[in-house]
N, C-alpha and C positions, 0 to 999 in steps of 0.2 A: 929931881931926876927920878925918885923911887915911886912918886905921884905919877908921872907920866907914863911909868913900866906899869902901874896897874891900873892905870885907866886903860892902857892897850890891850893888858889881858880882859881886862872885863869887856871893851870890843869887840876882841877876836873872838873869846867864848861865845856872846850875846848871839852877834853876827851867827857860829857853829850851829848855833842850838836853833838858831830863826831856821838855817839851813837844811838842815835836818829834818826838823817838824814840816816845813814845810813839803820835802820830800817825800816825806811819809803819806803826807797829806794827797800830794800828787797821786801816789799808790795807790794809796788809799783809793780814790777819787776813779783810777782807771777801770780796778778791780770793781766795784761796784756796778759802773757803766757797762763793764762787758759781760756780768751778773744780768743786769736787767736785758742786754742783748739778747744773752741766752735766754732766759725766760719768756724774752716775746717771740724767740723764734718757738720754743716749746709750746706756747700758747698758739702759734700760728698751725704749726702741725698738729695738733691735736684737733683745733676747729676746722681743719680740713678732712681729717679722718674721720669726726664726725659728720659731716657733709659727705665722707663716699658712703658710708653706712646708710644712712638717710637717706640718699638717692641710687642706695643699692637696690639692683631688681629683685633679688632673693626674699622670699615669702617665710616663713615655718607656720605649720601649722595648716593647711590649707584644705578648704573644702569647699564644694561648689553640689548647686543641686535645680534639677528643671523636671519639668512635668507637664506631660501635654495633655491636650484636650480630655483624651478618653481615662486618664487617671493614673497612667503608666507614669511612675517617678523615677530619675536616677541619681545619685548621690555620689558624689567623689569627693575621695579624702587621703592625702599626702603627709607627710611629715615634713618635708622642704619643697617650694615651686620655684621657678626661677622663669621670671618671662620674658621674651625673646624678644631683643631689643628693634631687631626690624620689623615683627607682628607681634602687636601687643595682644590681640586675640587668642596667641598660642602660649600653653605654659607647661615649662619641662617639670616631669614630679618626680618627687624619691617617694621610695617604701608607699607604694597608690594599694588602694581598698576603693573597689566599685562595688553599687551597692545597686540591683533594677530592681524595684519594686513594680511587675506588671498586675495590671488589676484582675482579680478571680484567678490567681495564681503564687505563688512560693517565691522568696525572692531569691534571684541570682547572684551568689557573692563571685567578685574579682582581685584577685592579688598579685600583686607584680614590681621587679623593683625600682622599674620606673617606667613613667608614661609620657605620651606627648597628648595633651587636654586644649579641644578647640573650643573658646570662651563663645564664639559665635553661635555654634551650630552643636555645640556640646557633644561632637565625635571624639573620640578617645585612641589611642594607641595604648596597649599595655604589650610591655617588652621584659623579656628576661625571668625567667622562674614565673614565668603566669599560671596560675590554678584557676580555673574556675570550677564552683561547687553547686549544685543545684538537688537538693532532696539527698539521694543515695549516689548518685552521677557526681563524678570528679573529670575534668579535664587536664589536664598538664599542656604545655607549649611554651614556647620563647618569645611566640607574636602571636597577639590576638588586636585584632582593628574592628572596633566597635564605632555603628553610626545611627541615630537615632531616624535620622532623612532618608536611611538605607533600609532601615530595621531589620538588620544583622549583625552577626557576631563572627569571623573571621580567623579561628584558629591554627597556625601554622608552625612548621618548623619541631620535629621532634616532639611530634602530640601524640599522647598516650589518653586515650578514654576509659574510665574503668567506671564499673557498677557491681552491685552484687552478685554477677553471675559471670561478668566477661571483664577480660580486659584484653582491648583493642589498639594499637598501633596504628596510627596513617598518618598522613600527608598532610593532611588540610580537612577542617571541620567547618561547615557553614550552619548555621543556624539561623531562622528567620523568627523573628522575634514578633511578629504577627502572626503567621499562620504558623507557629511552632513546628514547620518540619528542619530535618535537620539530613545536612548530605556528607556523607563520609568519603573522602579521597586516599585512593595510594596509588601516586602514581609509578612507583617502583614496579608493579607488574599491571598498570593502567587498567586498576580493576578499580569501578566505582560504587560505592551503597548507598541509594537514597533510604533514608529512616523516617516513615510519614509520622508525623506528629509523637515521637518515640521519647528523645531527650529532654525536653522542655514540659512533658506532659508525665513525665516522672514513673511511666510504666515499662519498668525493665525488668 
């Protein structure tokens, strides 16, 4: 009888202890599986994030430069581009520096803090806190539309012209970037100044 109570107990235990372990095991086993779930989805998102990056339009760094026939170079340079997903031609800039180098002439610097740049035809918008500098002649304005197929310079919007003897107020400043004259607007009392070859020819 005292043989048969402890072969039971050694059953019951045996059996307890398979029970258990094996339980654990299960755990074990689930916790793991749902470990590697998570990781492959973490690996899933991240190789997607890599992928927007990657086929992000956003540029840093960016500079571009053309130069026609007669030796006139222009030079653009960004700190971020971002190009425009329905014209890839067109590319928006932060923090832009334009640079004309016209031949037998000073070059014209441009600053602004941001521009819209056409890859085709290398016309430019400069927008927002625009300066352009040329010798002693400073411009100021919030829009300036520069086009090489136009050859002019287009300054608008709260332009302020200064040099070492004046400083002028108006409307709108044209510039011809071939024949260097330059035409001054206000239209506030629709008084107009053409300036023959004055700003670009650096004698003020």
């Amino acid at each position: 009888m005292k043989i048969k109570i402890v072969i039971f107990f050694i059953i019951f235990f045996t059996t307890l202890i398979i029970f258990f372990f094996s339980k654990n095991l299960a755990v074990l086993s689930f916790k793991k599986e749902e470990e590697n779930k998570i990781n492959k989805s973490e690996k899933i998102e991240n190789n997607n994030n890599d992928e927007t990056i990657y086929s992000s339009n956003i540029i840093k760094d960016v500079s571009y430069s053309s130069k026609d026939t007669k030796g006139n170079e222009y030079l653009i340079f960004a700190s971020e581009g971002e190009i425009d997903y329905k014209n890839s031609n067109i590319v928006y800039l932060t923090d832009v520096q334009g640079i004309i180098k016209l031949e037998n002439s000073n070059e014209i610097l441009i600053n602004s803090d941001y521009g819209k740049y056409n890859i085709s035809n290398f016309d430019t918008i400069f927008s927002k806190n625009v300066i352009l500098e040329y010798l002693n002649n400073v411009i100021e304005g919030e829009y300036l539309d520069f086009s090489i197929k136009r050859n002019s310079m287009i300054i608008s919007k709260n332009v302020i012209y200064t040099n070492l003897e004046n400083i002028l107020e108006a409307d709108v400043i044209e510039i011809n970037i071939k024949t260097k004259d330059t035409k001054i607007s206000r239209y506030s009392n629709k008084e107009k100044v053409n300036v023959k070859s004055k700003y670009l020819n650096g004698n003020n």
